[in-house]
C-alpha positions in Angstrom: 0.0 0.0 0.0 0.9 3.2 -1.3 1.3 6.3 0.8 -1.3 7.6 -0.8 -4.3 4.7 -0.3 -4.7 5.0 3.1 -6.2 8.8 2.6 -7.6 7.7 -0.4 -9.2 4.8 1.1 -10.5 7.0 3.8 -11.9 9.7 1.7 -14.1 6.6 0.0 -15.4 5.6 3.2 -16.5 9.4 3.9 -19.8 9.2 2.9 -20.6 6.0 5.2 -18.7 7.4 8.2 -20.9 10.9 7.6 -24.2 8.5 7.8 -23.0 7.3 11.2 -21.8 10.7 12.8 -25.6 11.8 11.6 -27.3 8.9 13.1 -25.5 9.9 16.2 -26.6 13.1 15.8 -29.4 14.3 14.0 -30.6 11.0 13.2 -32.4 8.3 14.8 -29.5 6.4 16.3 -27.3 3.7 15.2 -29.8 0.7 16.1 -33.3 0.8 17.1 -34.0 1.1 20.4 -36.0 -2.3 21.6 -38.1 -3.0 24.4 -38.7 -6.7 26.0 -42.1 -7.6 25.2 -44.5 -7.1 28.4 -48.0 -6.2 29.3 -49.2 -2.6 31.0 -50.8 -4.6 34.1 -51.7 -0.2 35.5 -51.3 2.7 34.0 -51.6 5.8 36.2 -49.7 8.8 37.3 -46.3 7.4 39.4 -47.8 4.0 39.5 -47.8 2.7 35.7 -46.9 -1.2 36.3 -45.6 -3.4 33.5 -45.2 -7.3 33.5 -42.4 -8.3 30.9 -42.3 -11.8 29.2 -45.5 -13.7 27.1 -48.6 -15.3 28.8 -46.6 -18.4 28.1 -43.6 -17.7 30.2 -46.3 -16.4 33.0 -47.9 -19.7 33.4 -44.6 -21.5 33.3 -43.5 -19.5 36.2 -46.3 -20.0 38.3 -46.9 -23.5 37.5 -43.4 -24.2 39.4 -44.3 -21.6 41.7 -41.3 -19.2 41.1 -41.8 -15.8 43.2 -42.4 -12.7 41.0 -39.7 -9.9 41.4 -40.6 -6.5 41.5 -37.9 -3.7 39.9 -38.2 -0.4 41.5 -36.2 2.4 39.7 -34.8 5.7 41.2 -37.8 8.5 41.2 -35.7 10.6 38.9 -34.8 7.8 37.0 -36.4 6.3 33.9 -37.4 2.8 34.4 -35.6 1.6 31.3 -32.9 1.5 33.2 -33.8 -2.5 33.7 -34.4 -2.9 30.2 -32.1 -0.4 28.6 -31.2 -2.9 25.2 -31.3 -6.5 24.6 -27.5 -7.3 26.0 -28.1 -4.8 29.0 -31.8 -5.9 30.1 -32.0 -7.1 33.4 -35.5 -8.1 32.8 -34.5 -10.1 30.0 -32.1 -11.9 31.9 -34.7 -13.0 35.0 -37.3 -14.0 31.9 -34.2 -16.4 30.7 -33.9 -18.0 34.3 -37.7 -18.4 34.1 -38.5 -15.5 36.8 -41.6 -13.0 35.8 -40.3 -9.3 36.5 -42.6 -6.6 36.8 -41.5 -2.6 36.6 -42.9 0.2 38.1 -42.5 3.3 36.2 -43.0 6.6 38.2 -43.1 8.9 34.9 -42.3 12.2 35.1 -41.7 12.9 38.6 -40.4 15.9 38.6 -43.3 17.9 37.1 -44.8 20.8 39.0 -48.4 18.7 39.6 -46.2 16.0 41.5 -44.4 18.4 44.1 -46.1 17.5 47.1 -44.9 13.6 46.6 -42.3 12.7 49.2 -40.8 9.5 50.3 -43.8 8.7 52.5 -46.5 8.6 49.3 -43.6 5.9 47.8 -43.5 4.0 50.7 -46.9 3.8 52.1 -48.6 3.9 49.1 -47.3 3.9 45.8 -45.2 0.8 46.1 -47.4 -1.1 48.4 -50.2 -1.2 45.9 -47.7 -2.1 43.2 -47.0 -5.0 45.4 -51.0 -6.6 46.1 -51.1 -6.1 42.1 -47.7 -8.2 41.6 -49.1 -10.4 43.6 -52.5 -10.7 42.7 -51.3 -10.6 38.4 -48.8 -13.3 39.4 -51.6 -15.3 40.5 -49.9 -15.5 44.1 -51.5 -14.7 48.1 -50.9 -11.8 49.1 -48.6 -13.3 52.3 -46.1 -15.8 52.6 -42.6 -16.5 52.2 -43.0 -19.3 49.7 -44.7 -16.6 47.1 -44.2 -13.7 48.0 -42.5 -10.9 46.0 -38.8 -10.0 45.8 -38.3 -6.2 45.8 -35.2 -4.9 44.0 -34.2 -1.7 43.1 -31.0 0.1 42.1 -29.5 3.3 44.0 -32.7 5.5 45.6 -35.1 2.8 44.5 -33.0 0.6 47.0 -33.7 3.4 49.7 -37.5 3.5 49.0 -37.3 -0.8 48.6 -35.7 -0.7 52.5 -38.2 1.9 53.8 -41.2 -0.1 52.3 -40.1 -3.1 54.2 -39.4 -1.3 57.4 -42.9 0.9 57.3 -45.1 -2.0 56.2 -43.9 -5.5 57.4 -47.3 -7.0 56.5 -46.7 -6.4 52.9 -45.9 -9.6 50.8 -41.9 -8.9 50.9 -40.0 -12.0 50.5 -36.7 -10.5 50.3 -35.2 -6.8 48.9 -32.3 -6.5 47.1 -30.8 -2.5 46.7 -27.9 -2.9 44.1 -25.7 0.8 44.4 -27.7 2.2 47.2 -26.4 4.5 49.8 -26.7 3.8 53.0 -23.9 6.6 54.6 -24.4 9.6 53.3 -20.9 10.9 55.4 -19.3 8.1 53.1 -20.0 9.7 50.1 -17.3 12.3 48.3 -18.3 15.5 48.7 -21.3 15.7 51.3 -19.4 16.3 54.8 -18.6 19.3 53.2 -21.4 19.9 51.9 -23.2 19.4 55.5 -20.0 21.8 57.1 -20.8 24.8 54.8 -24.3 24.9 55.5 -24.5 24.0 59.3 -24.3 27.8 60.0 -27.6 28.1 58.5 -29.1 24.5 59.8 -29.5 23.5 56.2 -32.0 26.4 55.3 -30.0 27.6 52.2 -30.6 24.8 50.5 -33.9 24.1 51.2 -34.7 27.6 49.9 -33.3 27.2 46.3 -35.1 23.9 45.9 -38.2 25.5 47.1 -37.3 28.2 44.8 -36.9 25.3 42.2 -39.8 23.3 43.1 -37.7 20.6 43.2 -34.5 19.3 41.3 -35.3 20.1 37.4 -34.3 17.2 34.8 -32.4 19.1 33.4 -30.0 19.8 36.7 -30.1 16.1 37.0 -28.9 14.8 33.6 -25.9 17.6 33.4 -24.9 15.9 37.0 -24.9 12.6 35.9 -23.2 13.2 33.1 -20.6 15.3 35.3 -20.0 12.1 37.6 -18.9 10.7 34.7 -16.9 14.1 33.2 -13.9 11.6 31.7 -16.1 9.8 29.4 -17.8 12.7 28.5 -14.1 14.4 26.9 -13.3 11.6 26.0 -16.4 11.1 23.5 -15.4 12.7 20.5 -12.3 11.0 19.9 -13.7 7.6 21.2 -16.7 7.9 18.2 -14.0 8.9 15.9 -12.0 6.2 16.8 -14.8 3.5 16.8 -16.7 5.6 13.6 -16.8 1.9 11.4 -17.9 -0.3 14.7 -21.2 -0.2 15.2 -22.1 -2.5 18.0 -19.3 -0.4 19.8 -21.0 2.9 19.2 -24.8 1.3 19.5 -23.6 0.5 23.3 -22.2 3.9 24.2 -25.4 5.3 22.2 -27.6 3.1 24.8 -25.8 5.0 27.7 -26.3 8.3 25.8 -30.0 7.6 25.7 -30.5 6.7 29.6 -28.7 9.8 29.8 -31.1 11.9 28.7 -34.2 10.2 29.8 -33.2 11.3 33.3 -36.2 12.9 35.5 -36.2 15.5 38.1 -37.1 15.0 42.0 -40.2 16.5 43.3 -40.4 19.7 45.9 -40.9 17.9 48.6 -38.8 14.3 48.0 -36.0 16.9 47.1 -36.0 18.6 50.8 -36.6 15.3 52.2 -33.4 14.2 50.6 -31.6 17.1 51.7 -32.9 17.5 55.1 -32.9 14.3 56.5 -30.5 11.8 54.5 -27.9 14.7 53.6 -27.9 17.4 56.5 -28.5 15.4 59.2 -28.0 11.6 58.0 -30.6 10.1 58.8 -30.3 7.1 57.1 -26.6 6.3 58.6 -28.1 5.7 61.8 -31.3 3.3 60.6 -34.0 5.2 61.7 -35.2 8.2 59.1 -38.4 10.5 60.1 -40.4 11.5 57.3 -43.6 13.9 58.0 -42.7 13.1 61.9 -42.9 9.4 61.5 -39.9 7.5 62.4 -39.2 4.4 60.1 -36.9 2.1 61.7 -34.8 0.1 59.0 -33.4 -1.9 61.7 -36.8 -3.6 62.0 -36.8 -5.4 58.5 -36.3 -8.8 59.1 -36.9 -10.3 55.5 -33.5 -11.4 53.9 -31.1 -8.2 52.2 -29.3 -8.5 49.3 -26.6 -5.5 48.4 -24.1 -4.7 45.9 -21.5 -1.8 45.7 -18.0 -0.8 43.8 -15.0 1.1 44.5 -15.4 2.2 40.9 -18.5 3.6 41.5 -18.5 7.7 41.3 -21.7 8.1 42.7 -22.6 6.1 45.7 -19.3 4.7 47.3 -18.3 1.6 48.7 -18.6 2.3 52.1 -21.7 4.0 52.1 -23.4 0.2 50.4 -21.4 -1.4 52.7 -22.5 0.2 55.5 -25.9 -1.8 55.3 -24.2 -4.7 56.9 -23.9 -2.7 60.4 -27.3 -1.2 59.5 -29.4 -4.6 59.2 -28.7 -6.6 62.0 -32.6 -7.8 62.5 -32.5 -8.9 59.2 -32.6 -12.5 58.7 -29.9 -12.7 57.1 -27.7 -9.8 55.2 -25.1 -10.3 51.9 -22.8 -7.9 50.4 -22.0 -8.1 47.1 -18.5 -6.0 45.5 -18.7 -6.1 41.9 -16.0 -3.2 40.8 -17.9 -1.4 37.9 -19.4 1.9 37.6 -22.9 2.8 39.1 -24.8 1.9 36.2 -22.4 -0.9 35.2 -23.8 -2.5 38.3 -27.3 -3.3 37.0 -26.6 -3.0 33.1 -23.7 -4.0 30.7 -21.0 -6.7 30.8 -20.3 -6.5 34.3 -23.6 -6.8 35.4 -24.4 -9.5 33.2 -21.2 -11.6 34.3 -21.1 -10.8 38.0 -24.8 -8.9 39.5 -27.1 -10.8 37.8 -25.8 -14.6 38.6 -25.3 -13.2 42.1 -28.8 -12.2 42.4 -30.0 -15.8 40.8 -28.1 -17.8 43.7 -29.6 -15.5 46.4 -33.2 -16.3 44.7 -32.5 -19.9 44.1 -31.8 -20.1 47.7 -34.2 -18.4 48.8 -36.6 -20.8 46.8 -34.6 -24.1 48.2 -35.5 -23.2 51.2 -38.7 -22.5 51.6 -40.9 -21.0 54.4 -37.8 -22.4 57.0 -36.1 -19.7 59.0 -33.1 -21.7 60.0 -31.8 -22.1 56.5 -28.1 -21.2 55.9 -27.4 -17.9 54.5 -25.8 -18.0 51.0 -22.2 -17.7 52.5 -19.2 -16.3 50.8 -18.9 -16.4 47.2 -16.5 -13.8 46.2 -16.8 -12.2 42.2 -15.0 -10.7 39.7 -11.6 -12.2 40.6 -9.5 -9.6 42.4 -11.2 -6.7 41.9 -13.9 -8.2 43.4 -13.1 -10.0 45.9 -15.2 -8.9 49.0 -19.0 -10.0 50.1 -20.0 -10.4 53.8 -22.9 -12.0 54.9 -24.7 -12.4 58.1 -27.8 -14.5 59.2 
């Protein structure tokens, strides 16, 4: 080859790699984007329910009696997030192992009609009705270990899936499983200081620009995303350039790029909830959170807890998942899961796939082996991801 073809060559391929930078663009995307096939089971204002999978897949799973799980994403999260393309669906995977998944989808929750939500609406009300309708679609009673439903949730959803259990023990809660979730809010960069610059004012400076705000505006929350991950973001341009003839290499990043900027805002009132009492005075550290002067005691779930965390992860560090191990003691029994990805490689992508998702099928499977018996073992250790993930506690 000349010194010549390799421009030449390049200057043929032009009009194909101008298709792609459009796509990216302008266009509609690289690949489609594709949903798992599922049912609307309610579809109503923070409350829209969806069970994924065929009426076939249904019966099989409740002909062997297989729990239903429940998938509870952040409030300023879309719920996609389980189901974000066919290699990074998390709903796709439980279908495979023959587990019905159902999603909750809170819409748009940051909108100016939802400002008055707060934590205690999710809690005592959203997500315990999602539950009786889990359980009454899944065909199961509404009580019992052996059919119950398995909560799970990734980052805030985990928070909401640990106060459900703790404010309403009679719910049909087999187990909940919180997958990046923080649980130390002094464990996480940035918020001691945070807490130090405002004590002066007890917090009141910040509650008055998200008053002023109504809340946290998607807008604020996708650009702070995005800023958690600021090396990725510079580092775009030349990565597309670089990658401008792979596809499947671009259609993943173009998958993150669409979560991206599906990402809600917080209500008025969750958002000063958030500040107030798991921020500014860290509530949550200490197991027992008051919301509209109602203590909820985490320390009282007693249903089995399954957690994951990263030192990779920017958002929600390793101590503060951790720190549900000192945090759950009533539980019947707790596991901690280290997979070292980032905070959404935890519950999508390769890492997920190869280390979160069999991890969450053995605490299932033995949840299922054993039945309504309380003196089961607990799953033990079963370290993952080699070296850099070497860590999981458990306690039962």
């Amino acid at each position: 080859m000349s010194v010549l073809d390799r421009p030449r060559r390049l200057l043929e391929r032009l009009p194909d790699q101008a298709r792609t930078l459009y796509s990216l663009t302008l266009g509609d995307g690289i690949r489609p984007d594709v949903q798992t096939e599922h049912t609307t089971i309610a579809d109503e204002p923070l409350r829209t329910l969806r069970r994924y999978g065929t009426e076939q897949q249904l019966a099989d799973a409740r002909s062997r009696g297989a729990s239903p799980v429940l998938l509870l994403p952040p409030p300023a999260v879309s719920a996609r997030c389980y189901d974000l393309s066919p290699e990074t669906s998390l709903v796709a995977h439980l279908l495979d192992t023959g587990r019905i998944p159902y999603v909750l989808d809170h819409g748009a929750t940051g909108s100016r009609e939802h400002r008055r939500i707060g934590f205690e609406d999710f809690f005592d009300d959203i997500i315990p009705q999602a539950l009786v309708r889990v359980a009454a679609d899944h065909g199961s009673a509404t009580g019992g270990d052996a059919h119950a439903v398995d909560l799970a949730a990734w980052s805030l959803g985990g928070t909401i899936s640990l106060l459900t259990a703790a404010a309403r023990p009679d719910l049909p809660i087999r187990s909940v499983t919180a997958i990046g979730t923080p649980l130390d809010y002094s464990a996480l960069p940035g918020y001691p200081l945070l807490r130090a610059v405002n004590k002066p004012t007890g917090g009141m400076a910040v509650t008055a620009v998200l008053r002023t705000l109504g809340g946290i505006p998607a807008p604020a929350v996708r650009v702070a995303y995005r800023a958690s991950a600021w090396q990725r973001e510079i580092r775009k341009p030349a990565y597309i350039l670089s990658n401008i003839d792979d596809h499947a290499t671009l259609a993943r990043m173009e998958v993150i790029d669409r979560f991206q900027d599906s990402m809600l805002g917080y209500t008025g009132r969750m958002a000063g909830q958030m500040w107030g009492r798991l921020i500014f005075r860290d509530e949550l550290a200490t197991g027992v959170v008051t919301i509209d002067g109602a203590p909820v005691d985490l320390t009282s779930i007693t249903v089995p807890i399954q957690l994951f965390g990263s030192h990779r992860d920017a958002i929600v560090s390793w101590d503060a998942a951790r720190h549900g191990l000192e945090l759950f003691g009533s539980a019947e029994e707790v596991h901690f899961t280290t997979v070292e990805t980032s905070h959404l490689g935890l519950i999508a992508g390769a890492d997920a796939a190869e280390h979160t998702w069999p991890r969450i099928d053995a605490f299932y499977d033995s949840l299922d082996a054993r039945g309504d018996q309380p003196d089961s073992e607990p799953i033990g250790h079963h370290p993952v991801g080699g070296d850099t993930s070497a860590d999981e506690s458990s306690i039962g």
